[in-house]
C-alpha positions in Angstrom: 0.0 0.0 0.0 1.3 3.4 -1.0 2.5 5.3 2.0 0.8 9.1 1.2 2.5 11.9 0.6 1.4 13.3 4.5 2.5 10.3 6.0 6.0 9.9 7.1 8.2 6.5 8.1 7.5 5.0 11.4 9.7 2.6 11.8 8.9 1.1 15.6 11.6 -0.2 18.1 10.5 -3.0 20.6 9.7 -1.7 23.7 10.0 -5.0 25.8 6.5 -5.8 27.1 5.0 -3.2 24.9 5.0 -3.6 21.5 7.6 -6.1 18.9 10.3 -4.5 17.0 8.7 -4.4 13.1 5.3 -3.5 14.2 2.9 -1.7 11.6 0.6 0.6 11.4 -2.5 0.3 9.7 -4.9 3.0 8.6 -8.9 2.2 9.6 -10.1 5.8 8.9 -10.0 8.9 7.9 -12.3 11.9 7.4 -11.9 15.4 6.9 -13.5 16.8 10.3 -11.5 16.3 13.7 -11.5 12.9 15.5 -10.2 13.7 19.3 -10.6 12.5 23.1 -11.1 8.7 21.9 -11.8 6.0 24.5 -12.7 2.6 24.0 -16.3 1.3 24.3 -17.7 -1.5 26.5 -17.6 -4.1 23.7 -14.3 -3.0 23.1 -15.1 -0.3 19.7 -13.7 2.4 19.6 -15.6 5.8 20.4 -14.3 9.2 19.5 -15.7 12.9 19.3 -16.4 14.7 16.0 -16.9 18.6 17.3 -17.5 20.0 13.4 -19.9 16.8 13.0 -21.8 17.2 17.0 -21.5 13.7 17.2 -19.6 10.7 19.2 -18.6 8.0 16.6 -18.4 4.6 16.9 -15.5 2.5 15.0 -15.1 -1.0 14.4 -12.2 -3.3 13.8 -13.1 -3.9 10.5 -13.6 0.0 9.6 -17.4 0.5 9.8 -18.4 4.0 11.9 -21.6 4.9 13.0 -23.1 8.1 14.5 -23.6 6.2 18.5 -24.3 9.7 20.0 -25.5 12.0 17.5 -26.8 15.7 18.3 -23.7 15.9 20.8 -23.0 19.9 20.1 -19.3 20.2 19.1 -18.5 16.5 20.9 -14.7 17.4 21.8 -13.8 14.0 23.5 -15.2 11.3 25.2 -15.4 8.7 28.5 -16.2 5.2 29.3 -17.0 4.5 32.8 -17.1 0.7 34.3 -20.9 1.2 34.6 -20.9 1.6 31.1 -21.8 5.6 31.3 -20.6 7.8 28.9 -19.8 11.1 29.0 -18.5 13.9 26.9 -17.7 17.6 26.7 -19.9 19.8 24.7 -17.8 22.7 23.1 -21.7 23.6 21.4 -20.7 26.6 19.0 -17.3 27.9 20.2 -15.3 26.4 17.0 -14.6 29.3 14.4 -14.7 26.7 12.2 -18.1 25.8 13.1 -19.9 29.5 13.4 -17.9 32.5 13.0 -20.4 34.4 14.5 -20.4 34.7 18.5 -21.1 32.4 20.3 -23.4 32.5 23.4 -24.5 28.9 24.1 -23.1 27.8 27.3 -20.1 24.6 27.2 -21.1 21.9 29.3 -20.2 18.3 30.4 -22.8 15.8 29.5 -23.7 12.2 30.1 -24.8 10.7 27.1 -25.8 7.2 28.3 -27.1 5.7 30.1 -29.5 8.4 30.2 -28.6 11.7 28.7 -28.4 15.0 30.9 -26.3 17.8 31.4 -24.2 17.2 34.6 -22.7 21.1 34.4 -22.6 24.2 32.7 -21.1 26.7 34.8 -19.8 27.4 38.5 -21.3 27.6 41.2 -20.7 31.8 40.5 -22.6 31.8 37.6 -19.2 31.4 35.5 -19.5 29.7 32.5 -17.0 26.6 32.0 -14.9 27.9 28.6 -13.8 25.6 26.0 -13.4 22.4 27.1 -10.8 19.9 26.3 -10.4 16.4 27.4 -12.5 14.5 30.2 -12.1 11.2 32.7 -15.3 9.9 34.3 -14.2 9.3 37.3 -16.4 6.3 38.5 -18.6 7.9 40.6 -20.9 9.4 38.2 -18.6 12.4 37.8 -15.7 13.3 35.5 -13.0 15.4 35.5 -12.1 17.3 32.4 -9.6 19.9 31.5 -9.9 23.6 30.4 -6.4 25.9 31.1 -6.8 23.9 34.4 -7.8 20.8 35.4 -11.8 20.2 37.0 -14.0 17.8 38.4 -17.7 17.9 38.0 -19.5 15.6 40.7 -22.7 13.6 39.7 -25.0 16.1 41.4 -23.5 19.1 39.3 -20.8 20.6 41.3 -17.6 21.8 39.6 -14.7 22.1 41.7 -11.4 23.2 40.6 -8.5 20.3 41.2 -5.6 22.6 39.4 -5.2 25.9 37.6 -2.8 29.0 37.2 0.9 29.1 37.1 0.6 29.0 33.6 -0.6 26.0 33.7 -2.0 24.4 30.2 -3.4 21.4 30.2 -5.1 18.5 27.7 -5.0 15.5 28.1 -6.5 13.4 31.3 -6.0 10.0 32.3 -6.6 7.0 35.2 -4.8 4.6 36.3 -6.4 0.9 36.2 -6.4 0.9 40.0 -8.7 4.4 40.2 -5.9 5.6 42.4 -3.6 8.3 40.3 -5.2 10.7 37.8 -2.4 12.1 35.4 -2.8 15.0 33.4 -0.8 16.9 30.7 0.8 20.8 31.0 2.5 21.6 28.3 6.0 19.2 28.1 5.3 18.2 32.0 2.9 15.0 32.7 1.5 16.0 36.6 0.1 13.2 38.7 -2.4 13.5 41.5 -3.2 11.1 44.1 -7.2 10.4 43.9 -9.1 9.3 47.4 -12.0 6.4 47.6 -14.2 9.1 47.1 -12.7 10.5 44.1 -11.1 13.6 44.9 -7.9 14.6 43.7 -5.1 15.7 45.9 -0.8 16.0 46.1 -0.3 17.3 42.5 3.3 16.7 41.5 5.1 16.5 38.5 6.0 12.8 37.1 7.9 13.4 34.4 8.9 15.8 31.3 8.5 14.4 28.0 12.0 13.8 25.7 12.1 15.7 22.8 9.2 17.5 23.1 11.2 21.0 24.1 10.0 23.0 21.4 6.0 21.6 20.8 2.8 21.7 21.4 3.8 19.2 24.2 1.1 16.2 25.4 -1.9 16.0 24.0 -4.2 12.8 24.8 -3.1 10.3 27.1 -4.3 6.3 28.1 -3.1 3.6 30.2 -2.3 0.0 29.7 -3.0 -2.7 32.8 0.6 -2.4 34.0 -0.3 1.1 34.8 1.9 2.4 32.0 1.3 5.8 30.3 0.6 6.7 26.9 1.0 10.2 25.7 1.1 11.4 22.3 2.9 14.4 21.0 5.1 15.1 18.2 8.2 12.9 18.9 5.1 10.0 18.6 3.3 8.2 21.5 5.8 8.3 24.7 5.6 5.3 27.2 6.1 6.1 30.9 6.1 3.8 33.9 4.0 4.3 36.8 7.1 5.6 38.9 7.6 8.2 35.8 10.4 6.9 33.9 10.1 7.2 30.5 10.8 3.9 28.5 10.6 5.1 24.9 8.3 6.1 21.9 6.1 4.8 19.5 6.5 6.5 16.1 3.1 7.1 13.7 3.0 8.2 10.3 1.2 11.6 10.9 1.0 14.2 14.7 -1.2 12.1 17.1 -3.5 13.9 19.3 -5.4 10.5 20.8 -5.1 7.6 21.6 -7.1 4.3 23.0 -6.4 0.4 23.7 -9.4 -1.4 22.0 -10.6 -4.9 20.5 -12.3 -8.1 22.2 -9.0 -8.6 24.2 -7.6 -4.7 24.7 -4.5 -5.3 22.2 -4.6 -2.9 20.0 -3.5 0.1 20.4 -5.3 3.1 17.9 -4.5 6.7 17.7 -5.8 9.6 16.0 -3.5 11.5 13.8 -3.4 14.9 12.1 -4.0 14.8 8.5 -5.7 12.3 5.8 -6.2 11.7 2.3 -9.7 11.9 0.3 -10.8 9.0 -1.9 -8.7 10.3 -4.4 -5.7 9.1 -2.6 -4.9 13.1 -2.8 -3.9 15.3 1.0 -6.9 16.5 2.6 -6.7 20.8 2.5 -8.5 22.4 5.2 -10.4 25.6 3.6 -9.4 28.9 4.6 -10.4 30.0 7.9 -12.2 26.7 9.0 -9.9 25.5 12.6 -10.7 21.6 12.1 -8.4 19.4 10.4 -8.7 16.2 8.5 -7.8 13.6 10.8 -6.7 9.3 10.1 -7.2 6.8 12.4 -4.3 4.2 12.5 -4.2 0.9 15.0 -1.3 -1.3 15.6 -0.9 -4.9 17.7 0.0 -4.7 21.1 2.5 -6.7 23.6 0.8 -4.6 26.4 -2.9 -4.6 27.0 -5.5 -2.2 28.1 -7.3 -2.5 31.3 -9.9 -4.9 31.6 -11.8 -4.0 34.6 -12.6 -0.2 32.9 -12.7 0.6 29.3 -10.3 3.6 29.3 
């Protein structure tokens, strides 16, 4: 298969207990709107957020997709608790891509199933919740998600800020398989928190700054295997970082991932969503003038490591 002209040569290393030297890459999908925050579903699909599309798409091994949660406004990612609840953030009409004009319909963070309802829209001042980013349910019928800062909305609707200021700049948001260590991305710098029984988030520290990634964007979306290891993306590729916050190498893709997922019957395969794709022509994707989106491919790869069983994150 002909390796586009967007794509670039990602040769992959073995990483012992993580993937085999000579693993490949293998495109399952591209489109031209924006495929972010992706999370694997309970029967092990994969689900990611289409804000230009307000919709959470569903993806199957084999390459079918299927609207799961249409009329999502401006889906930007989405989470898989063990109850099988999902939630998302609702960026509604804040992408210049998607109205130009201003935009005065309030973000929230929504639960799309098993019921849908809106668990927050603003704090408890009246203060609207900004563009959101990336969010973790949390188990409890909660979430935290991430905005400049880093947040937690409880089941009954109160937000709560975990982290902000400093310059802080966040994206990504994470869980480790035991509930017990919620890891979040600022900039080059992955921060850890330890999280209680009851969910909240406490003793932020930094774990670890991310090689080669000096001069970036830095972290973007982030998973976990069932060793507890991390998976980060950014432009060096997909970084791999133990639990005690050494970093153990990086998983080169064709094109910039921005998000990432362990999926399939048996969690072993590993798919990420990249920047960039070609149309049906076979010719690069070019996003029109003044539209923010861009077109995104979905590439999965075979797995040493797995990803958690108890929780579909």
């Amino acid at each position: 298969q002909q390796q586009p002209t967007g794509e670039k040569p990602a040769v992959i290393s073995a990483i012992p207990g993580v993937i085999a030297k000579g693993a490949k890459w293998q495109r399952i999908w591209q489109g031209p709107f924006n495929s972010d925050g992706m999370t694997a579903a309970a029967d092990g699909s994969v689900l990611f957020a289409q804000e230009q599309a307000n919709a959470v798409m569903k993806l199957w091994p084999d390459g079918r997709t299927w609207a799961a949660y249409p009329y999502a406004k401006g889906a930007g990612a989405v989470s898989v608790d063990a109850q099988g609840r999902v939630f998302t953030v609702e960026r509604t009409c804040t992408d210049p891509g998607l109205k130009p004009a201003p935009c005065a319909e309030a973000t929230r963070v929504t639960q799309l199933a098993p019921e849908h309802k809106v668990l927050a829209d603003k704090f408890a001042d009246g203060k609207g919740l900004g563009r959101l980013n990336d969010i973790q349910a949390d188990g409890h019928g909660g979430a935290w998600y991430t905005q400049g800062g880093l947040y937690h909305v409880a089941a009954d609707g109160t937000v709560t800020t975990v982290a902000e200021g400093n310059g802080m700049f966040t994206n990504g948001v994470a869980l480790s398989p035991d509930g017990k260590t919620l890891y979040v991305t600022n900039k080059q710098v992955i921060v850890a928190f330890d999280v209680a029984p009851d969910g909240a988030a406490s003793n932020k520290r930094d774990l670890v700054t991310l090689a080669n990634e000096e001069k970036g964007f830095g972290g973007d979306g982030m998973a976990v295997d069932s060793a507890g290891r991390l998976y980060v993306t950014g432009d060096a590729g997909i970084h791999v970082i133990e639990p005690s916050g050494k970093e153990i190498g990086v998983i080169p893709v064709p094109r910039r991932s921005i998000t990432l997922a362990f999926a399939g019957p048996d969690k072993r395969t590993l798919y990420t969503g990249a920047m960039g794709g070609v149309d049906p022509d076979g010719k690069e994707w070019a996003t029109p003038q003044g539209v923010r989106n861009d077109a995104m491919t979905i590439y999965k790869v075979s797995m040493l490591a797995s990803g958690p069983k108890n929780r579909p994150k």
